[in-house]
N, C-alpha and C positions, 0 to 999 in steps of 0.2 A: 494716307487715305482717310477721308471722311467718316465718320460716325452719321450715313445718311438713311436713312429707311427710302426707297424706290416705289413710289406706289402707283397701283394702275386700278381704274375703276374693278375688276374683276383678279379675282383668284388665278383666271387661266390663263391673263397675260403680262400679272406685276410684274414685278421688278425688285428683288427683295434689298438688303440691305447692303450697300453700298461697301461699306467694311466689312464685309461677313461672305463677299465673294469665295470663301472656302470651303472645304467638303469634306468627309469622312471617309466614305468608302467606296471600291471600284465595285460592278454591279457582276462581275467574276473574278476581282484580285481584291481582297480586304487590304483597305487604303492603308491600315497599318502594319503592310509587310512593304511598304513601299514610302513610308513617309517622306522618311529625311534622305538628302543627298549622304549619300554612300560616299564615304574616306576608303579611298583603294588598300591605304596600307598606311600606318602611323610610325614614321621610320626614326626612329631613336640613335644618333652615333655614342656606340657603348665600345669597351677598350677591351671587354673579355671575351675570349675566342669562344666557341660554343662546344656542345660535346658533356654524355652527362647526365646524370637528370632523370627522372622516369613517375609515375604514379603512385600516388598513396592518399592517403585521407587527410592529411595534415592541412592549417591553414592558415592564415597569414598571423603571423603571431600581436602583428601590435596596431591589429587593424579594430575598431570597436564593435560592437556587436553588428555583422552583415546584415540582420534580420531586423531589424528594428526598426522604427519609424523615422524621418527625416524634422530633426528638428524644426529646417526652416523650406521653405517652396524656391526649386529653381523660377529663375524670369527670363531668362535667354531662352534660345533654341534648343533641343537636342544637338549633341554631338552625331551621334547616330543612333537609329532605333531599330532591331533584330526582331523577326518572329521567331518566337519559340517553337521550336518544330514538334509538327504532331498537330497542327491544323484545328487546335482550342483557341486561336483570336489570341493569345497570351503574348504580349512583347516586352523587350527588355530595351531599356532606355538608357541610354548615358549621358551626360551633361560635362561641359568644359572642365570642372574643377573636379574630375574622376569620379562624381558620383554616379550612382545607378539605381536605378526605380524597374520592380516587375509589377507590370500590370496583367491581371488576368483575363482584362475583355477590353484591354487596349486603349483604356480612357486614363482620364487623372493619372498621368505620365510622370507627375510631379508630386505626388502623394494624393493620399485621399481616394475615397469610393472603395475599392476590394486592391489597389496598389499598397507594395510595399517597399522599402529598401530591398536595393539585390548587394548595394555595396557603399559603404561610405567610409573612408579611412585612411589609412597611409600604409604602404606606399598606394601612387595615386594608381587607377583604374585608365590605362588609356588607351585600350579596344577590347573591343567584344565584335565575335564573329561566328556567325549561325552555320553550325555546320547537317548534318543529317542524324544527327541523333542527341543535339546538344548547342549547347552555348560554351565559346571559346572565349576566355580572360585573359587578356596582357598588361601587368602591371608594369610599375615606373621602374622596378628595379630589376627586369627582366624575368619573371619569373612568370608559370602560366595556370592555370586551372579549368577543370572543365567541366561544368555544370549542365547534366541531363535535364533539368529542369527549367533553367534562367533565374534560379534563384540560388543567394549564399554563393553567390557568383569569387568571393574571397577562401571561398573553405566550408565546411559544415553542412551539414544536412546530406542530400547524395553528392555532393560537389569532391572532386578527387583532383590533389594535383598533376598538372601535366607534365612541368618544367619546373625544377627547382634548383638545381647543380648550380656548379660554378660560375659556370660562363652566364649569359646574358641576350635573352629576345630579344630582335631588334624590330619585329615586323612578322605579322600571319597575313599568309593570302592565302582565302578560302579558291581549291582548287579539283575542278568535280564534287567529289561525295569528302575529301577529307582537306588537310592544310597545308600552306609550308611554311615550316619555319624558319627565319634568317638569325643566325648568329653573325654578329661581326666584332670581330678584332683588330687591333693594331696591323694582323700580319694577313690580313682575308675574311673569309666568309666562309661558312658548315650553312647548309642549306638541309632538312631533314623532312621530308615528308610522312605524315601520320596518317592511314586512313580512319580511325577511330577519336583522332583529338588528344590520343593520350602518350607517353610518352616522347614528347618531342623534341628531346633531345639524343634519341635512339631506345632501342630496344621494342619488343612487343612488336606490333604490327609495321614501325617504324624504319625506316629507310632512309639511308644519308643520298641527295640527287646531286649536293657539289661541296666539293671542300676544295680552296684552290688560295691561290694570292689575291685571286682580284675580289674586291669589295660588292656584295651583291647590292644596289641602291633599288631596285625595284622589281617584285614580278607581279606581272598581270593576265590573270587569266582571258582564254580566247576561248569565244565558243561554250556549249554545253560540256564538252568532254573534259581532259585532261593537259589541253595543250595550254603550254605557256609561253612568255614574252619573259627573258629576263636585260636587265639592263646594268651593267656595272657601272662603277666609278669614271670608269677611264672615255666614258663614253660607246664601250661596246656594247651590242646584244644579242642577244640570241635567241630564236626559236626552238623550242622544243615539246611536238606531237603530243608524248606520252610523260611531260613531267619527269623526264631523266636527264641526265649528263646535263645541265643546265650552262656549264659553260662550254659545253663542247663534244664533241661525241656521240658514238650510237648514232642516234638518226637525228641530233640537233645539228641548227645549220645557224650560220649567221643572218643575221635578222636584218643588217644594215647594209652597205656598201661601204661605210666608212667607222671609223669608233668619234663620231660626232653627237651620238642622242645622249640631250640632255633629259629630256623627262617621257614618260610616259602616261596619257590618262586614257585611263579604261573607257567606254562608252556604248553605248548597246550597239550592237551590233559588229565591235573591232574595237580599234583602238588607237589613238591620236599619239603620234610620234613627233616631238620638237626636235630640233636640231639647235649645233652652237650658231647656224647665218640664221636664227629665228625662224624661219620654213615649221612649218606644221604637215604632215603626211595623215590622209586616215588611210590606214590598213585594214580589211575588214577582217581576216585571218590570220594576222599576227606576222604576216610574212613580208620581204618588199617594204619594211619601210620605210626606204627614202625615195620609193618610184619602183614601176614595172610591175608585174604581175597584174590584180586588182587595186595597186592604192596608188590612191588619188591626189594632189594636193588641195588643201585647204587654205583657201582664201584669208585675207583677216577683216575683220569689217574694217569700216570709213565711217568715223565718225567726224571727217570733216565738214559735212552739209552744215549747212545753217539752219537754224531750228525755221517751220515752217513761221508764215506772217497769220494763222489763224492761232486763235483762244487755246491756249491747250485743254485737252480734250479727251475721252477714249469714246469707244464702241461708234466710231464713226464708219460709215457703210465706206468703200473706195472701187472703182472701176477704171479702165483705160480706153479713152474714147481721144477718137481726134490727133492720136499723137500725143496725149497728154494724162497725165494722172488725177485724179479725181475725187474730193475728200468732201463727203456730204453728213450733217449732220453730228450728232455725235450727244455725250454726254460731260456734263461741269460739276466741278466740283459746287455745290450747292451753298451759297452766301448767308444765309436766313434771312434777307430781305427781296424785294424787288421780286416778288412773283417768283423765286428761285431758291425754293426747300427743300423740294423733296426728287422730282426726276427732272433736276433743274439742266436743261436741252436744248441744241440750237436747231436753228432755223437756216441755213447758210448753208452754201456751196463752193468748195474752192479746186481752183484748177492749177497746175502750174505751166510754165512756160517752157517746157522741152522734155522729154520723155522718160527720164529718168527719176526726178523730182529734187534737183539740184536747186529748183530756180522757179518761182509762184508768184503770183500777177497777186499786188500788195492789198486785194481788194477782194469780195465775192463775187464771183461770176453769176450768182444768184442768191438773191436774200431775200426775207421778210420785210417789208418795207415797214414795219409792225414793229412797235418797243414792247417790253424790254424782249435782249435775245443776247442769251437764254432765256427762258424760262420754263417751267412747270410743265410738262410735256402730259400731264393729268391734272386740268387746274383744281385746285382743295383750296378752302378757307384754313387760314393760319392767323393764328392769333385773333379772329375775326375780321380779317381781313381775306376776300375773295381773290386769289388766282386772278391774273391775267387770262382771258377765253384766247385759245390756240388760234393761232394764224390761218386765214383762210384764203391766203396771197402764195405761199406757200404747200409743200407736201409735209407727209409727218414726220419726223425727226429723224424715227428709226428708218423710215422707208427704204426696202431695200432698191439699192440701184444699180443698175443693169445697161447692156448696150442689146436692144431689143427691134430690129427691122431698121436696121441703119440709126437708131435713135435714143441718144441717153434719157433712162426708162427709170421712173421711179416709183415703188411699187409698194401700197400700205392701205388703208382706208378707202383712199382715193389713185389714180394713178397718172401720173404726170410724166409729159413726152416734150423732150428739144433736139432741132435738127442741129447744134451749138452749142448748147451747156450753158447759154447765156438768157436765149429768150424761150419761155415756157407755157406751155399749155397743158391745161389739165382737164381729163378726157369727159364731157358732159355728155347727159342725157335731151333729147329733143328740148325739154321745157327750162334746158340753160340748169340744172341742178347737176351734181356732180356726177357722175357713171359709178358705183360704185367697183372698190376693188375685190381684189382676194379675203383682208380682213374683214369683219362680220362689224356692224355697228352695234353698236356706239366705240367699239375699240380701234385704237391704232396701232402702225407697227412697233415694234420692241427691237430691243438689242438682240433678239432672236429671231428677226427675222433673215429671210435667205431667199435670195431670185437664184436661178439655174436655167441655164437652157441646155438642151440635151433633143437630140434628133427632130428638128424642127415645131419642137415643146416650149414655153416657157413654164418654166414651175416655180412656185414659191411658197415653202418652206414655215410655217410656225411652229418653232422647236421647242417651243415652254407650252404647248398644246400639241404637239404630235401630227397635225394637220398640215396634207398638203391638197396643194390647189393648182389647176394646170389652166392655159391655155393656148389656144396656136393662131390669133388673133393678131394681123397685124398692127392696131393702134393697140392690144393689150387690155382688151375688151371681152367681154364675155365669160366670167372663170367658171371652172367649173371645180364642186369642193369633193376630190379624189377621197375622201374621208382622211383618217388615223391612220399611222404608220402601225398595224395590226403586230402586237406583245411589244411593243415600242413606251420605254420610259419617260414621260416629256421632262422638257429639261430645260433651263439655262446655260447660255456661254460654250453651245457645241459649235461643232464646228459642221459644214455641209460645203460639198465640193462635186464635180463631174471629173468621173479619169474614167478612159477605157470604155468609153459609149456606156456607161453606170452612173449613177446617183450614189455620192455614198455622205453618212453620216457619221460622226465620231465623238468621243469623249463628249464633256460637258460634267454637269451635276443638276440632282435635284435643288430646284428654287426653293426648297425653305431652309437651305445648306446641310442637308440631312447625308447627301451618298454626293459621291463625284465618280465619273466614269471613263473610261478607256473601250469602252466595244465598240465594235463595228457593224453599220448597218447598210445595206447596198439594195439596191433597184433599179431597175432598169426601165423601168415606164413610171414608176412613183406611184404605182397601187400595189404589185406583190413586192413582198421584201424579205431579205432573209437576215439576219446575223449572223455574223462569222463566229467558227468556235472558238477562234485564239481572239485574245484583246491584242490590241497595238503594244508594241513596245517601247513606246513611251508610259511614263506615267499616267494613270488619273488627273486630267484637269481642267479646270473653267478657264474661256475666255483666249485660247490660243486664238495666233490669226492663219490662214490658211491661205497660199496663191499658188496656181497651177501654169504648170507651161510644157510646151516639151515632151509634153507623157509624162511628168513628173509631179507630184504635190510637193509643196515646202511647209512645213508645219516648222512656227515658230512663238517660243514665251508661252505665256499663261501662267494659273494661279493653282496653288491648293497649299493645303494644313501640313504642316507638320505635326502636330496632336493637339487636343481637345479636353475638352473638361465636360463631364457629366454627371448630373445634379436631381435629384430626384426624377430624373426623367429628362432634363431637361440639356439638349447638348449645344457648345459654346466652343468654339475654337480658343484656345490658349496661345497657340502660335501659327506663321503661316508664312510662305515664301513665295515672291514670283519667283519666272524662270527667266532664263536669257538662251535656253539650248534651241539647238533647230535642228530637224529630222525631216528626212524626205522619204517616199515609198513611189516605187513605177507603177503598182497593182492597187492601190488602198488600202491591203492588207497585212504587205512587209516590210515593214521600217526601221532605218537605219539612221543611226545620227551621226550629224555631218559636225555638228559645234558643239564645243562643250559646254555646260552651264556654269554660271558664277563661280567663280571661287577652283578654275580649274589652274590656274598659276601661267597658263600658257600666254604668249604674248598680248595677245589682243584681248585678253580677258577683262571685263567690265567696260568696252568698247558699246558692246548693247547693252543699255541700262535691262535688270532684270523685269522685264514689264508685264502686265495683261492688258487684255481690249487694245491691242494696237491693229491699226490696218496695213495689210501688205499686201505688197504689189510683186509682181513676174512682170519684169522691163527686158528689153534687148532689141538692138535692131536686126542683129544675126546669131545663128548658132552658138558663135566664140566672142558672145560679147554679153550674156544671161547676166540680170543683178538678181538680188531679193531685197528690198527696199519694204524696211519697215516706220512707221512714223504712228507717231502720238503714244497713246495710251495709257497706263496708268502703272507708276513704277518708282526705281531712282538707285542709287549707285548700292543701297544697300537691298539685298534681297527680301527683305523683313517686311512685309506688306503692310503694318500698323504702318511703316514712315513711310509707305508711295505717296506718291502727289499725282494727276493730272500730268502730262508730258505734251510737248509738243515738238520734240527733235525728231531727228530724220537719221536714220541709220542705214548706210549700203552694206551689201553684203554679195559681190563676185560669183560668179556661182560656174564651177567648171562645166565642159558642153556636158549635155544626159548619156552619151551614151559611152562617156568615159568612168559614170560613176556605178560603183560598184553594186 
């Protein structure tokens, strides 16, 4: 990704910096209880049986001062980042090479500001896990400790050990309010559940849920409660409600139909189940899953398409008109020359040749007949050199577009109508001057803009102003300005969409990269509006793409932080990840994920490069034939957003009928 600043004549409709698409925090979940992708379970093959072990104050003997400052600054990612419970902003960070950093208001993850070491030593640090009154430690040599605080996370201070006996941790899965811990041996597994963290290899509040032959390889919690998925060596699994009998027994049941699961990955909402024929299953209950009940199978993407024949690209508007998909505009990676610095943008329109987007006519079906293109989509003097003046043959870059009274509708500044996506008019006043549109002059549209039609309405949407605008006009004439989305945060990179005869709005962040968000906001005419009390359960993040079909939304990719650095005031993202996951909702407001993100081991894993700003489409010609077709935007095989580049590949993605999915 580019070191770009985005600029717009005005404050209310920039465009801010191009690498810095990242954000801090959700605007009802502190973005740093949510940073990093969550590790289900850190699973260690150790040869000592478990059993043993109990709490005391002791602490790792040859480990150097926990408490101490970090000589040098992590550069990678977080391994994973825990809130410290107790709702102080406080988290606790871990990094690849077992160190750990406590931050107290969630910044300088990496030292520095009010951060400290929580751990840095030998043996190495290789999970921490937040439980309801504490931070949970598992080191390299199986042993465990449990720190009330997230600090001295090795021993010291109020830190007490959990597990220190003979045998050997292999794995904590945080399950409801306490843990379980897996022992494994040459001859099985001791599974022990703690509700308080401490003593986990029995005694005190502690409870053994399996001791048996078979090898415990994974459990994953289902649900708010206490129910689990556990999965052994041999390929079996098993459910069990209440966290007992884990291989059998009481009210567990078998989880499979066959002893075939090879892996399990957790995911909001349930839980994705592989098999040895490569089959992926989502369960949303833990139960059923290789089929029956609620679960469903899971598709793998195709990434066979051929990358499209346009510039790669992101934040390109896309519609389906004509039988065909529809790829308008967009933003480039910014060259420092040829009029193309700062929101360096095209001007172009592309179609493909059948309905899927297998296959694109080598050419624009509409362009700028105007060089260069891209360019400057706010022309500025650079280097003393004047901007290229915007296209006046053309609509504006970002313009949203829409299929509006039979007619692909393009909607910004100005607003422009074709009965073919080939030959264009744009909608004037008596004396041949433009009709203006929804946008207010001198400004045009953004990568935030949004058209919607909803009960014989056109609306359109300015999300980094809050401002919508309706009309029911058949050439798209007349708008009228509905005011502010009333206690509505304006924003960059949300997403807006129609489900259920509703308007609804989501996630995004603030444009000076200050918060990123996950709330939901809904309407039904585009002047009252409510916010829902739960956020979505996805993440906080900029720049997802959104297509609806079916009664269904598909929410897929986007961007956000991993953590940040703050500086006299002054806040900077240190690190920052796209996505590759994708999550659907029937309502708008309960979401389920259908694919797992980067780095989940399952087959088709890094098939969608991890992206943001890509546009996606809802294709099918019938019920049993639904894709979700994502293309372009801005990404690449590593999730690390400093190395995205511009994209311009095409990713399918199957999509089972709606009313099979859970």
């Amino acid at each position: 990704m580019r070191n770009t600043i985005r600029r717009f004549a005005n404050n209310k409709f920039k465009l801010l910096n191009k690498s810095r698409r990242r954000l801090q925090k959700t605007s009802h979940i502190d973005v740093r209880f949510w940073l990093a992708p969550y590790l289900s379970s850190i699973l260690l093959v150790l040869t000592a049986c478990g059993g043993g072990g109990g709490s005391g104050s002791s602490s790792i003997s040859d480990s150097p001062d926990a408490a101490s400052a970090s000589s040098s600054s992590e550069t990678g990612p977080p391994t994973k980042i825990v809130a410290v419970p107790g709702g102080s902003g406080a988290v606790v960070a871990l990094f690849p090479d077992g160190r750990a950093f406590f931050s107290a208001d969630g910044f300088n993850l990496t030292g520095g500001g009010s951060t400290v070491s929580a751990y840095s030593g030998s043996p190495k640090l290789t999970d921490i896990v937040a439980l309801g009154a504490g931070i949970e430690s598992l080191f390299s040599d199986g042993s465990a400790y449990f720190s009330p605080d997230g600090q001295n996370l090795g021993g010291g201070g109020a830190t007490v050990s959990a597990y220190g006996g003979s045998g050997q941790i292999a794995s904590l899965t945080r399950v409801g309010t306490g843990i379980d811990a897996v022992f494994t041996g040459t001859k099985g597994s001791n599974v022990y559940y703690s509700s308080d963290g401490r003593n986990l290899g029995g005694g005190g509040h502690t409870i053994g849920v399996y001791a048996g032959d078979g090898k415990v390889q994974q459990i994953v919690a289902v649900g708010p409660g206490d129910a689990v998925v556990t999965l052994f060596a041999n390929g079996s699994a098993f459910y069990s409600a209440d966290n007992r009998n884990l291989g059998g027994g009481g009210s567990t049941v078998a989880a499979a139909n066959s002893a075939s699961v090879t892996a399990l990955v957790q995911v909001g909402g349930g839980v994705l189940a592989q098999f040895a024929s490569g089959s992926v299953y989502l369960s949303p209950d833990g139960q059923h899953l290789s089929g029956g009940g609620s679960t469903v199978g899971v598709p793998a993407w195709d990434a066979s398409l051929a990358d499209g024949p346009f510039t790669r690209r992101d934040s390109a508007h896309g519609t389906i008109f004509l039988g065909k998909l529809w790829l308008s505009g967009g933003f480039s990676d910014p060259t420092g020359n040829n009029s193309c610095f700062d929101t360096c943008s095209f001007y172009d329109l592309w179609s493909s040749t059948d309905a899927e987007g297998a296959s694109w006519n080598k050419t624009p079906s509409f362009a700028t007949a105007t060089s260069p293109d891209p360019r400057d989509a706010t022309p500025v003097v650079n280097n003393g050199v004047q901007d290229a003046a915007l296209p006046t043959d053309f609509y504006d870059s970002y313009s949203a577009i829409t299929v509006w009274n039979g007619e692909l509708t393009a909607i910004g500044a100005t607003v422009w109508r074709s009965a073919d996506g080939v030959t264009w008019a744009r909608n004037n006043l008596g004396d041949g001057t433009a009709s203006p549109g929804p946008v207010p002059a001198p400004f045009h549209a953004t990568e935030n803009s949004r058209a919607l039609l909803l009960g014989g309405v056109l609306y359109f949407l300015q999300l980094d102003t809050g401002e919508v605008y309706s009309t029911t006009a058949a050439d798209a004439t007349g708008w009228t300005d509905l005011g502010p989305i009333p206690g509505f945060t304006p924003r960059c990179g949300g997403t807006a969409f129609v489900l259920e005869g509703e308007i609804w709005v989501e996630g995004g962040g603030a444009c000076d990269y200050t918060q990123v968000y996950n709330d939901i906001w809904v309407s039904a005419d585009g002047v009252h509006w409510t916010e829902q009390p739960t956020p979505a359960a996805w993440s906080g993040r900029m720049w997802p793409c959104v297509a609806t079909g079916d009664g269904i939304v598909w929410l897929a990719g986007g961007y956000a932080p991993t953590d940040w650095l703050s500086t006299d005031g002054n806040i900077s993202v240190r690190y920052a990840n796209n996505h590759a996951d994708v999550w659907y909702s029937k309502n708008g407001t309960d979401w389920r994920q259908f694919k797992a993100d980067i780095g989940s081991g399952l087959p088709d894993d890094g098939k969608l490069e991890p992206r943001h700003a890509p546009t996606c489409y809802f294709t099918g010609a019938s019920a049993t034939a639904r894709s979700l077709i994502i293309i372009a935007g801005t990404g690449g095989t590593s999730p690390n957003a400093a190395d995205a580049e511009t994209l311009s590949s095409i990713r399918r993605l199957p999509l089972p009928q709606a009313a099979s999915l859970p």
